[in-house]
C-alpha positions in Angstrom: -118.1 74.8 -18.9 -121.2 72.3 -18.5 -122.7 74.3 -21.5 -119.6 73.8 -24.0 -119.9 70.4 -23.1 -123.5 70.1 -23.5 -123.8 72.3 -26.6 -120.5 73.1 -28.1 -118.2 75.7 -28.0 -120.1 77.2 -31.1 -123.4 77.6 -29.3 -122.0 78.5 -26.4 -120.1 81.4 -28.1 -122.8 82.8 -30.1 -125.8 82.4 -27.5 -124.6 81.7 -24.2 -121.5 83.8 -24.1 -124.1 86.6 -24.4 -125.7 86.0 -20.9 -124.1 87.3 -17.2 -125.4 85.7 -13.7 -127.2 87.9 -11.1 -127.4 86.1 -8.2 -130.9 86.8 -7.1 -130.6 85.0 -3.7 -127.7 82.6 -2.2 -129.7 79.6 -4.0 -131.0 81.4 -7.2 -130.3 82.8 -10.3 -131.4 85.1 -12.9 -129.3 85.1 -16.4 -129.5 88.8 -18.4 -128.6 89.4 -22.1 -128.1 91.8 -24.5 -131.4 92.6 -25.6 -135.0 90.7 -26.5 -134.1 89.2 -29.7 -131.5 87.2 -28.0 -133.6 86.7 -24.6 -136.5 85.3 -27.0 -133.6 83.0 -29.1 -132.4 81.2 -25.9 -135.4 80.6 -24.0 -137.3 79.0 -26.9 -133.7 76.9 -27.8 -131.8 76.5 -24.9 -134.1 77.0 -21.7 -134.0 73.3 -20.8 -130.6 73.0 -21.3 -130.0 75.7 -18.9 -132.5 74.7 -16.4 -130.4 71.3 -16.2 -127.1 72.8 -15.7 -128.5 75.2 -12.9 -130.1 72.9 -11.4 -127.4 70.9 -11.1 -125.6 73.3 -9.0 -128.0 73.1 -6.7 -129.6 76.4 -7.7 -133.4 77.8 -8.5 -132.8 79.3 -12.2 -135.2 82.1 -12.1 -135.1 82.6 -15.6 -133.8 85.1 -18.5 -134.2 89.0 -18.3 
């Protein structure tokens, strides 16, 4: 939700909606996509953004497989 609201709903649906959690450890998590192409899009677009959101959560964001 803090993505759509950060980004918009278009963003989120064509990159973000693209991503599923893995909770790495109680306090951390990893984000995995489709495939490299899209991996490669959203770190070098939306990396920050994420980090932020994460973060705010209270989480360690442990990046994008």
């Amino acid at each position: 939700r803090q993505l759509i609201e950060t980004c918009g709903f278009h963003v989120y649906n064509n990159w973000f909606s693209r991503l599923s959690p893995i909770i790495v450890e109680t306090n951390a998590i990893q984000l995995k996509t489709t495939n490299s192409f899209f991996r490669d899009e959203i770190i070098s677009r939306y990396e920050d953004v994420i980090k932020q959101v994460v973060f705010s959560f209270g989480l360690e964001f442990e990046g994008i497989i």
